[in-house]
N, CA and C atoms as a LAMMPS dump frame, in Angstrom:
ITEM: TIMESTEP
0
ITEM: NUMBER OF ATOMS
249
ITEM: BOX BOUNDS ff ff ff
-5.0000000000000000e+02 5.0000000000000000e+02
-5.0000000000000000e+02 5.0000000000000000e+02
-5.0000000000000000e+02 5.0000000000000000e+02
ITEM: ATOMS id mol type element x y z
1 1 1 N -267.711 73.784 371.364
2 1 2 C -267.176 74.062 372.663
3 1 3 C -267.881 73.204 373.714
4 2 1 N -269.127 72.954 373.769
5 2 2 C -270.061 72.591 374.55
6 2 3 C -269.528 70.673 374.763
7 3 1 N -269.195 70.447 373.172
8 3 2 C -268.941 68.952 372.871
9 3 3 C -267.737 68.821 374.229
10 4 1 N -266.261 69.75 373.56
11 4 2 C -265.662 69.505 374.186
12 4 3 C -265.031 69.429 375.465
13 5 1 N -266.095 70.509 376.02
14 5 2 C -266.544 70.324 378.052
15 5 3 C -266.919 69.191 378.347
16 6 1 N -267.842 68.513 377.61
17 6 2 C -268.662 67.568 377.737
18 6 3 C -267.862 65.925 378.086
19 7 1 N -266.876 66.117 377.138
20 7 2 C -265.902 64.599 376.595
21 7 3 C -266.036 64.512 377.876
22 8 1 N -266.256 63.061 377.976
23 8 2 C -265.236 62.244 379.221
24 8 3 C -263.97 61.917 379.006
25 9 1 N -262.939 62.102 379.719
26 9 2 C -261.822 61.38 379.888
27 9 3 C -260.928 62.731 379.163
28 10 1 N -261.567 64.059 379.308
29 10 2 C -260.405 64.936 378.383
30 10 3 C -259.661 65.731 379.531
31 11 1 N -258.527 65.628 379.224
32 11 2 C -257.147 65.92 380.292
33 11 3 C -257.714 66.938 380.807
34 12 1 N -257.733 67.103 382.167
35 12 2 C -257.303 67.974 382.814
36 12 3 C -256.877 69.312 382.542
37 13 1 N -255.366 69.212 382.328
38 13 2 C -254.259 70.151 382.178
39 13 3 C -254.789 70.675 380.91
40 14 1 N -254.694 72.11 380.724
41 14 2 C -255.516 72.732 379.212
42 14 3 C -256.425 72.443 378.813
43 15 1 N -257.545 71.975 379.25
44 15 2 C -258.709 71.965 379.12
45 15 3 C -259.341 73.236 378.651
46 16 1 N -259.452 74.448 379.039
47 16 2 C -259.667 75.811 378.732
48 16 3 C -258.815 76.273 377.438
49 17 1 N -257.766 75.623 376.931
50 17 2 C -256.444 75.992 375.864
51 17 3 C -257.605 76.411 374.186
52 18 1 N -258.69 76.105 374.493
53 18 2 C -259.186 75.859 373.137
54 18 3 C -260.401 76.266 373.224
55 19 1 N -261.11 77.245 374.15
56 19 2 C -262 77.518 374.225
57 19 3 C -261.666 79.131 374.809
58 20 1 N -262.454 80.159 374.198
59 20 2 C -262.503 81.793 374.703
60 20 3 C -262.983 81.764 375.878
61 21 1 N -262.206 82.207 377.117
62 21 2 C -263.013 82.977 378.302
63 21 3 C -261.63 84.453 378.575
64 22 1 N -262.378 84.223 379.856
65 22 2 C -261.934 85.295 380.438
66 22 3 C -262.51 85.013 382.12
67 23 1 N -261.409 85.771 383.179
68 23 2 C -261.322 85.16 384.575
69 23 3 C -262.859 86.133 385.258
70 24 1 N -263.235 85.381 386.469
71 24 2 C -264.071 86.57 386.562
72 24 3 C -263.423 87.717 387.947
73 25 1 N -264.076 88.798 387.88
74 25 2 C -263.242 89.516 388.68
75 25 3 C -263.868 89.036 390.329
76 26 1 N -264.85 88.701 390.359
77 26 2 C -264.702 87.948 392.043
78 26 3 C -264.157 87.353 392.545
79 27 1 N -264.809 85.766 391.552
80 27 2 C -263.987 84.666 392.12
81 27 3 C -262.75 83.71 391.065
82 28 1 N -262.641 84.894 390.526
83 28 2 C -261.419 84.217 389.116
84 28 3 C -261.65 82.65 388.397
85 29 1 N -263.156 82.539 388.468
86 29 2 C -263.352 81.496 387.391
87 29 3 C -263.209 81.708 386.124
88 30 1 N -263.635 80.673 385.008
89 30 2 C -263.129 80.694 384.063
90 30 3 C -264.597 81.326 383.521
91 31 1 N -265.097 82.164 383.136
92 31 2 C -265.921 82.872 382.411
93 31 3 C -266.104 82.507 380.88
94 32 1 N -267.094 81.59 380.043
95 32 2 C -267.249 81.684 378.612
96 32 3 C -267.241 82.987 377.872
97 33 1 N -266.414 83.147 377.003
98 33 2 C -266.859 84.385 376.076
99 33 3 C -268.457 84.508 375.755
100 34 1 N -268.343 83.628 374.899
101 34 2 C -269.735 83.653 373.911
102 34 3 C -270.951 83.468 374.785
103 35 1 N -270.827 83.337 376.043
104 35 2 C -272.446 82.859 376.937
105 35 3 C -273.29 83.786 376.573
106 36 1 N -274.532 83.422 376.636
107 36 2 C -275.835 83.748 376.621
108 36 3 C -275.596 84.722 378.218
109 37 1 N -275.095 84.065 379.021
110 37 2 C -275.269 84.673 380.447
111 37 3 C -273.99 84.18 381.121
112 38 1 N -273.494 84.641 382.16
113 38 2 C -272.335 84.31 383.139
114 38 3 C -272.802 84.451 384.383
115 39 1 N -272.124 83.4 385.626
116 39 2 C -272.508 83.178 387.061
117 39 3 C -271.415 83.511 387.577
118 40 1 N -271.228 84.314 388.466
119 40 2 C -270.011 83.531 389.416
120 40 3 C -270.885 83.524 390.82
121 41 1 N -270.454 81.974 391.536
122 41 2 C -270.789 81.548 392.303
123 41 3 C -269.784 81.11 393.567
124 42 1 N -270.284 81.273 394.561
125 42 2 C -269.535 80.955 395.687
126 42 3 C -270.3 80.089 396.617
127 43 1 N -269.538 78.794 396.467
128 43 2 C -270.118 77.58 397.476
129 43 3 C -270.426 78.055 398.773
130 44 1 N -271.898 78.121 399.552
131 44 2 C -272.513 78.006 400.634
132 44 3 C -272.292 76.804 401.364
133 45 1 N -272.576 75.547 401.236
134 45 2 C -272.572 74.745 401.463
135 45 3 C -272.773 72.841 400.761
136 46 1 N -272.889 72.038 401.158
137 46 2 C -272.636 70.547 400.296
138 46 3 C -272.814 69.875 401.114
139 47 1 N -274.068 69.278 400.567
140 47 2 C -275.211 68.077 401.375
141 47 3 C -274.457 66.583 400.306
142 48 1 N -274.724 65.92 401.082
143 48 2 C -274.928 64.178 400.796
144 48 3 C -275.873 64.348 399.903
145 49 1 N -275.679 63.456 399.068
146 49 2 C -277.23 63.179 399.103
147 49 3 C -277.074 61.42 397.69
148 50 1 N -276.75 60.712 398.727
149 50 2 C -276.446 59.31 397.76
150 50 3 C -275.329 59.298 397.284
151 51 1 N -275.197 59.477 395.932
152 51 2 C -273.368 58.81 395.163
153 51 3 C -273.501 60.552 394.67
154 52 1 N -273.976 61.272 394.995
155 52 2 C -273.642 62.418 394.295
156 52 3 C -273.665 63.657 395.722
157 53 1 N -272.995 65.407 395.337
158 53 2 C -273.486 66.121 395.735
159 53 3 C -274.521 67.244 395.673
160 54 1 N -275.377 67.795 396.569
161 54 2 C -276.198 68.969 396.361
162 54 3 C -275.011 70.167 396.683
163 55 1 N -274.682 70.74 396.159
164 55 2 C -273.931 72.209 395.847
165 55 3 C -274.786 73.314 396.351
166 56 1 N -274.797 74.28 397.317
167 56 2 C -275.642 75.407 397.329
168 56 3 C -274.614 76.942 397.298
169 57 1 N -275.194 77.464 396.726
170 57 2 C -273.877 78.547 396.404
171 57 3 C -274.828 79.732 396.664
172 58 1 N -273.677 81.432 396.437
173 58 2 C -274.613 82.527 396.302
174 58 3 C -274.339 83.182 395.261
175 59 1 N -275.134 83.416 394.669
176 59 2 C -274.174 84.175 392.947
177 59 3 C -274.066 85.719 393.633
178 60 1 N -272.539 86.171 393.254
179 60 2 C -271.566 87.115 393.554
180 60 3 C -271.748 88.11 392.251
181 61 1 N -271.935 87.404 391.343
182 61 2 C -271.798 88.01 389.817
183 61 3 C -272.658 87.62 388.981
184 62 1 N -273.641 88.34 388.372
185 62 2 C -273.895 88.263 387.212
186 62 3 C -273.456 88.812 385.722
187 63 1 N -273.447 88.709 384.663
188 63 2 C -273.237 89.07 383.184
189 63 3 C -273.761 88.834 382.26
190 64 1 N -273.999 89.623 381.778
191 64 2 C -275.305 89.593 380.414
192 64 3 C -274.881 90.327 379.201
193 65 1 N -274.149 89.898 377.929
194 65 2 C -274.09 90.496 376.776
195 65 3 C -275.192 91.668 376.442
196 66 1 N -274.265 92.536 375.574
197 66 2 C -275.148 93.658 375.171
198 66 3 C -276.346 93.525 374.44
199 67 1 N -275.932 92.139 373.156
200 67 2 C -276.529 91.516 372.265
201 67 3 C -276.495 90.209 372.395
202 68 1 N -277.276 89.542 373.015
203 68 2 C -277.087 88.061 373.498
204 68 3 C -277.466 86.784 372.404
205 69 1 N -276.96 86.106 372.243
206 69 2 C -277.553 85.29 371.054
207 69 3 C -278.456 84.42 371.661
208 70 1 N -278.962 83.547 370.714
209 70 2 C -280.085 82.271 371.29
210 70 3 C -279.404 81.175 371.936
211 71 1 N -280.048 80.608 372.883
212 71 2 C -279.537 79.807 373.799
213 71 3 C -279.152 78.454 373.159
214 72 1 N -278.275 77.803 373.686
215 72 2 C -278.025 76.939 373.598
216 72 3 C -279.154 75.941 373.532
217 73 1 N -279.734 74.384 373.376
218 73 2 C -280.381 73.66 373.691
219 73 3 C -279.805 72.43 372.985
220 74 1 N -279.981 71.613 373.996
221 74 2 C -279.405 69.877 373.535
222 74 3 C -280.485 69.229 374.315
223 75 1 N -281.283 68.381 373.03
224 75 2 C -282.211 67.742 373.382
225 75 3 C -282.737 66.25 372.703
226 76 1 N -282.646 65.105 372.736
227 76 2 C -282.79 63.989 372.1
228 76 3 C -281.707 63.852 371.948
229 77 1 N -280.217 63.48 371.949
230 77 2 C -279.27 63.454 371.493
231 77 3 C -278.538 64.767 370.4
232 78 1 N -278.883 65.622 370.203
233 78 2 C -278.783 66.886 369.021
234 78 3 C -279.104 68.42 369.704
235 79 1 N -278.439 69.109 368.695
236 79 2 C -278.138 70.494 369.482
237 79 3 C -280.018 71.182 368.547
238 80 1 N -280.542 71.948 368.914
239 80 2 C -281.915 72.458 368.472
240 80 3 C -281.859 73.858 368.918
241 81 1 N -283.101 74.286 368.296
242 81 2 C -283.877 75.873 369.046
243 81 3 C -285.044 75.922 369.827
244 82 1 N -285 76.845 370.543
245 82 2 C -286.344 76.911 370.972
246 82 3 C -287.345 77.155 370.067
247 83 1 N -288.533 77.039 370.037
248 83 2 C -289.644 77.024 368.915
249 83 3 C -290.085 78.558 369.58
């Protein structure tokens, strides 16, 4: 799942078609099933800052599985665990 967020150049349109969520009830984002954890966030504000932006938001929502699995980690090129 992670790969296929990741692709560059993957359409737009159905992007979500192949991956489990669910909307969130604040701000009707797209929520991962399987997360370790869920945000929903609502943009505060958006600084300059060179060829990119700083994003400042307020989280509205949190979510936390009953039974959470181990986190994700991608590190050197490859998916790993924490030690």
């Amino acid at each position: 799942m992670s790969q296929w967020l990741a692709t560059r150049g993957r359409p737009l349109h159905g992007r979500l078609d192949r991956v489990p969520h669910r909307r969130g009830a604040v701000t009707g984002v797209a929520l991962l099933t399987d997360s370790v954890a869920t945000l929903e966030v609502r943009t505060t504000a958006l600084h300059a800052a060179g060829d990119h932006s700083i994003v400042v938001g307020e989280v509205v929502s949190v979510g936390l599985p009953d039974e959470p699995g181990p986190p994700l980690v991608y590190h050197r090129g490859g998916y790993t665990h924490l030690a």
